[in-house]
Each structure stands twice: as C-alpha cells, then as structure tokens.
N, C-alpha and C positions, 0 to 999 in steps of 0.2 A: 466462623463459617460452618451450616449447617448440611450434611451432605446426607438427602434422604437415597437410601438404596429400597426398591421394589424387591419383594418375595412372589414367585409365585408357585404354585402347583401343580401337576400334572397329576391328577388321579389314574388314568388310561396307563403309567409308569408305575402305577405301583405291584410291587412283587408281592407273590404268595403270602410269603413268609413276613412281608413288611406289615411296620405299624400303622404306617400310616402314607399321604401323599407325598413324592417326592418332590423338595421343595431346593429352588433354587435363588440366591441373592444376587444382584444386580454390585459388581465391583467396586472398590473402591477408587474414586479415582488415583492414578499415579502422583505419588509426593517426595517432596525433596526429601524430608523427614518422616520417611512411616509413620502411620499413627501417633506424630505431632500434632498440636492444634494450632503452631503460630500459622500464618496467613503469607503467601510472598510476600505481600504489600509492608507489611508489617517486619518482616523480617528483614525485606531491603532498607526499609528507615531506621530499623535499628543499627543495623550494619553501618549504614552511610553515617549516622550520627557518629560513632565511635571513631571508624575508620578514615572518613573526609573531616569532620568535625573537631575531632580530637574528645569525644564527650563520653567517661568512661561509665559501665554500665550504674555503677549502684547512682551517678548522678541520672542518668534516666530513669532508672526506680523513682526517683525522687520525682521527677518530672512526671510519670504516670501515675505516680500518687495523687499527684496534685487533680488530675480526671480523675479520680475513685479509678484507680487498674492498678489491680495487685500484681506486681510483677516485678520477680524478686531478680537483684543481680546476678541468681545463680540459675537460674532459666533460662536468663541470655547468653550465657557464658555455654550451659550445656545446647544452647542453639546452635549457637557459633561455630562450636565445634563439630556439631555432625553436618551442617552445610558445607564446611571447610572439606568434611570428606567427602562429600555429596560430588565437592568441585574438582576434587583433586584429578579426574582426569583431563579436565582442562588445562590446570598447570603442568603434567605433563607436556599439552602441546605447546604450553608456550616457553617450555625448555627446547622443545625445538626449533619454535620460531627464533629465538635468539640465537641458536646457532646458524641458520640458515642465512643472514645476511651478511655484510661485507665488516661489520665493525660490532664490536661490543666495548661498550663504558661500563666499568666497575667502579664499586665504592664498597665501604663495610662500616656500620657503628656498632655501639656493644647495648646490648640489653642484658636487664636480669631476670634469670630465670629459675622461680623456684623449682624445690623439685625435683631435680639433676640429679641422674645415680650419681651417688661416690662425689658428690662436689656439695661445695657450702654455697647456703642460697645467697651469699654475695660475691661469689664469685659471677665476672663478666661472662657473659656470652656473647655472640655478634649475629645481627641481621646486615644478610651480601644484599646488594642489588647488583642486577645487570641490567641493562638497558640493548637492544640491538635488532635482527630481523630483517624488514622492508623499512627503510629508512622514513619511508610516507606514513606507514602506519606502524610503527613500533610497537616491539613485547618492553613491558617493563618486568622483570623476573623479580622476586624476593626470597631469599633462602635463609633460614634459620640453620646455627651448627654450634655449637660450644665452644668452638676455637678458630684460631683464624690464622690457621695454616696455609700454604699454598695449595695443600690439597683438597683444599674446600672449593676455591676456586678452578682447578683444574677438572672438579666436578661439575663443577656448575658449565662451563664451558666444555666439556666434554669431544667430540672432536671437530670441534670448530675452526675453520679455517682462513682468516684474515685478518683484522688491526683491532689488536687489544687496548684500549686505552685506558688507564689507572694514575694515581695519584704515583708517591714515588716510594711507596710500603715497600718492604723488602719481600714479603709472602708473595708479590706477584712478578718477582723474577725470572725463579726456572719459568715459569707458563708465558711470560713472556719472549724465551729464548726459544723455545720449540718451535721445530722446524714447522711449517707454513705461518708459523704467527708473527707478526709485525709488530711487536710493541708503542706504545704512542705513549708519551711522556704529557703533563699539564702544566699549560704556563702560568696558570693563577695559582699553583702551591708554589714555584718561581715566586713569581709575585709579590705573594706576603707576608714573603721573608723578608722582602726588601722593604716594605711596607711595615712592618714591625718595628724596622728598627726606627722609621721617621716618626714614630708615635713615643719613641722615649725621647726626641727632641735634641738629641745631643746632632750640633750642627758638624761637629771634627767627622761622623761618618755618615751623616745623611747626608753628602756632598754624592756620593759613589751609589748610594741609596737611590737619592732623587734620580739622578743621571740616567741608571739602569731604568728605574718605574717610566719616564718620561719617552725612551724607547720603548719600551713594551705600550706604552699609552698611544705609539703610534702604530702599533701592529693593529691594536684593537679598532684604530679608527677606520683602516681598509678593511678589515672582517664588518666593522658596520656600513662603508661603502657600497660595498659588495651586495651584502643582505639587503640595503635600501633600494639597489638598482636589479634584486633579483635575479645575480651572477649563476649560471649552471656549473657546476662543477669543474669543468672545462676554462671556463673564462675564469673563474676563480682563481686553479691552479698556474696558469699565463700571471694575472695578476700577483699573486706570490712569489711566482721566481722573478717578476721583472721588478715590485716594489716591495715585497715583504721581504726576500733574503737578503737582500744588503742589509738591510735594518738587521735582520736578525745576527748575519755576520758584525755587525757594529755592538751590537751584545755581546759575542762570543771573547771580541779583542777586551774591552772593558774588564771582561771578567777574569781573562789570562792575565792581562796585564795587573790588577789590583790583587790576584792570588798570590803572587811574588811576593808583595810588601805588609800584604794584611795578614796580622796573625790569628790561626787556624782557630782558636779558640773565643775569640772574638763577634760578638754579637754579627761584627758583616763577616765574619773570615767563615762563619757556619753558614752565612747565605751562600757566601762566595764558591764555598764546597757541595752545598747541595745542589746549587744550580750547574755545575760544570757535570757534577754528577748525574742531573740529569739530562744532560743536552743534547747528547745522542737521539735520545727520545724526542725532545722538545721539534728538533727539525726536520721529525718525520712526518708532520702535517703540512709541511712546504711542498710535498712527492705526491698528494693526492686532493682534490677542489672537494672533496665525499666528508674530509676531514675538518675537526676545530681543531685551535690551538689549546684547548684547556677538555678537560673533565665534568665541566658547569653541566651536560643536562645528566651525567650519574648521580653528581650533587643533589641538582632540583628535586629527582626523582625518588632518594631516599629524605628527603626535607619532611615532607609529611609526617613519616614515620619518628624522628625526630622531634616535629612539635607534639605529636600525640602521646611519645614517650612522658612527656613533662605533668601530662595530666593523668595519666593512668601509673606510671612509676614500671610497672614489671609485670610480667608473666606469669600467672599463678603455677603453671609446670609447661616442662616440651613439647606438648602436646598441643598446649594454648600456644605456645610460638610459633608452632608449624602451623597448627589453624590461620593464625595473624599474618602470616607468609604467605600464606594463598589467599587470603580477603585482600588484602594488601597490594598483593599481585593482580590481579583482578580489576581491581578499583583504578589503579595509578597506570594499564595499559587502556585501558575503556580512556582515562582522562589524557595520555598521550595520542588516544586517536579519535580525540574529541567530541567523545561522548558524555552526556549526562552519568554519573555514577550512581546515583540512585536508577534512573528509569534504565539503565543496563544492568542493577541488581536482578530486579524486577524480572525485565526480561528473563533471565538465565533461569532465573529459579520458578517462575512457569514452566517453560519448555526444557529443562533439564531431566526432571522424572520422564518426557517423554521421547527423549533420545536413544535412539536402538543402537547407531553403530558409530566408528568416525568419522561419519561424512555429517553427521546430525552433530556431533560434536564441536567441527571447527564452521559450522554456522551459529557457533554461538559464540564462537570468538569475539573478541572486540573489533579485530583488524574485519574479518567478514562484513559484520553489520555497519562500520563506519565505508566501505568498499562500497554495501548496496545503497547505502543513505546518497552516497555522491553521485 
C-alpha cells in the first residue's frame, strides 16, 4: 500500500536569514506498526491462519512462495510481536472483564519456551486461560508464565469476587479458599476416572465404575433437558434441587460405601479418592441455575491452543509467548462472542492506531461490537 503525502510551500513564511521556502509534509497516516509495510488485511490473515488455523509461519512462507512473495518466517514473527504490543491495552481490559462477572473457568497447559533466563529450553512452561465477565458475551483471557503456581492464577484473577471453577490441580486451592470465592469443582475429571478404568476391561471393577458413569450419565441428561427447553437460571436451579441432588446424593452413598472395601491404591480406590476429594466442590453447582457441572467451556477454550501447539511445537522466546497470549486472547473472546476472527482482526488493527483514550478502546472489544451487531 502506496501512501502519497503532498509538500507544500509558503514563500510569504520565509525568514531573512532562510534558505529557502518553508515547506510543509502532509502526515503520515496512523499505523499499528510505524513505519511497517504489512497491510491490516494482510496481517489479520496471517494471524488468523496461525492462530485459528494452526498453520505455523515458515509453512506460510511456503505458501507465499508459491505466489512469487518473499516473505520470510522471520517478518512474521517480528509482526506478530509488535501488533501484540500494539494490543496489549486491550488485554488489559479484558483482565478486567473477566473479573467483573459472577463466574471464572480456569484451566493451564504447558508450552516450551525458548529463551528463558536461567532455565533450559526444555523445560515446561504453561499457557492459563480464564474464561468469565458477562456471561452473553464473555472474555476468554490467556496468560503466559513459567510456572504454575497458585500465584499465577491468583494474578490473573486478582480481586475477583465470585465462583471459581477449576479442574482439581492442587495450585488452585488457597485461591479457591479465599474469602468471597466459591470454589466449583468438575464433574467430567470425576468422570474419567471412572471411565479409565472401563477401558482396561477388567469386569471385577468396572462393576462400581459403570454404576457411578450411569448416574453421572443421568445428571448430563437433565443439563441437556434444560438447555433444549431453554431453562433460566432460576428454573434450572428448582430443577436440580428437585431431580439432580438425589441423583447426586445417590453418587456420594456409592462412593462412601465402596471407599470402605476398595483398596486406596487401586486403579477404582484412586477414582474412589479423587472424587470424595472433590465433592464438596462437585455439589456447589446444585446452589446456583448460572452454574455447570464440569469445566468443559475452560477446556473448549484453551483447545485451540492445543491443536496449534502440535504444529508449531514452541515458542521461540517470552516474549513470542506473551505475543501468543494476547492474539490468542483476542481471537478466542471475538469467537466466544460470535464473531468472524479474521474480519475482528481486521477491524482492530484499522481503528487501533486511531484510538485516543479508553472509551475508543473498549469499542473495540469484542463484547462491544458483538453488543452493537445485535
């Protein structure tokens, strides 16, 4: 893209002592990347391909070669990264949108990251997600950190105040215990424990196995009830305490009762233990119609990032992670509030060079533009 700027001159301006007219150039326009030449258009397709696609750069080299366009992996890589800072006051906001609503779903996978002060480039790292906000139009958050302590997550939630929900990591204990937080436990890591063990086939404990799956197989069928007849929250939670906690109490007896005789080390006596472990947790989605039984959309939400893991392998350094955490973030809340993730790159990276203050900022949210489309 050719951008001609006009000169002009004022002779009538010029000074005694001057050489000549004073001459004036016509701006540049505002850009994501100063004095870059990629193009938004072009830059949102490259993003989208990597980041929705799974399609790592030097394979798009490859694919621009094949047009005669030299465009080397390492262009994209140094794009990527300064758009990422371009963006990063966006994901600021949507560190706050995820504290602002009533519920956050965590999850964590590990990536590697070259690079690393003081660490070896195979050692793990982890990419968090959170998911939370307005429940209509949710932040999907992603946060790169080296470790995966609880204090990574207690960062990322910062002082958030209502039902955390998490797999059954030990790191999201304390954050779970503090005071306004509600912990929420998952029933499908319950689940496939029980489910594990009916895949090694031995019939002496998939007896207590199946039994257990066959109740939870009936919890799921009122959560899809519900969802078919488009229960409010309200009518939902009526629904659970009158047909889902029996059921669930008919879980809880099973499990006391078979903890007695199963031994602790035993392929069911470790289901047997995780799940009593978690159960506390498990039957705090009985108390609120806002809640699920499981963890499934933190899962969904870091899924992505997962399949694109497999074709890209790693992060050339922390820098490229944290870039990857904010395209990422970006991409996967635009696609929870059901937008195109290309044509919302696109967007942003137009109207971002020309955003002055924070009111210009969260109209470029995802939650905003999905708000005014409706």
């Amino acid at each position: 893209m050719r951008h001609i700027r006009p000169k002009y001159a004022c002779r009538s301006c010029e000074g005694v002592e001057d050489d000549g007219p004073t001459i004036k150039t016509a701006p540049m326009p505002a850009q994501l990347i100063p004095q870059g030449i990629v193009t938004p258009g072009l830059l949102a397709y490259i993003l989208t391909n990597k980041f929705v696609d799974g399609l790592p750069f030097y394979r798009q080299s490859n694919m621009f070669k094949r047009l005669g366009v030299d465009l080397s992996r390492a262009t994209m890589s140094g794009w990527t990264l300064r758009a990422a800072e371009a963006c990063s006051p966006l994901l600021e906001l949507l560190y706050e949108q995820i504290r602002s609503g009533p519920i956050i779903n965590m999850d964590e996978t590990t990536v590697q990251v070259l690079k690393e002060p003081g660490r070896k480039n195979t050692s793990k790292s982890y990419m968090w997600v959170a998911r939370g906000g307005d429940p209509e139009h949710p932040a999907v958050l992603f946060h790169y950190d080296p470790g995966r302590g609880g204090k990574v997550a207690e960062e990322i939630v910062g002082d958030f105040n209502g039902f955390l929900q998490t797999d059954g990591y030990i790191g999201y204990k304390a954050l779970g215990e503090r005071e306004g937080i509600k912990h929420v436990g998952c029933l499908v890591h319950v689940r496939r424990k029980f489910h594990d063990i009916i895949k090694t086939g031995s019939k002496k404990k998939s007896g207590t196995a199946q039994t257990i799956l066959n109740l939870i197989g009936k919890l799921y069928r009122l959560e899809k009830k519900a969802r078919e007849q488009q229960l409010d929250p309200d009518a939902v939670l009526v629904m659970r305490q009158e047909q889902a906690k029996p059921i669930v109490d008919k879980i809880k007896e099973q499990l006391d009762s078979r903890a007695k005789t199963t031994p602790p080390q035993s392929l069911l006596g470790k289901a047997i233990t995780y799940a009593l472990g978690q159960w506390e947790k498990i039957e705090v989605y009985l108390k609120d119609g806002r809640l699920q039984p499981d963890n499934n959309v933190a899962e969904n939400a870091i899924r992505p990032f997962v399949v694109g893991r497999k074709n890209w392998l790693f992060s050339g350094s922390p820098r490229g992670a944290k870039a990857s955490s904010t395209i990422y973030s970006l991409i996967e809340t635009a696609k929870a509030c059901d937008l195109n993730p290309y044509e919302y790159l696109l967007h942003v990276f137009e109207r971002l060079p020309q955003a002055k203050g924070e009111d210009d900022l969260k109209a470029l949210l995802p939650q905003a533009i999905s708000k005014n489309a409706s």
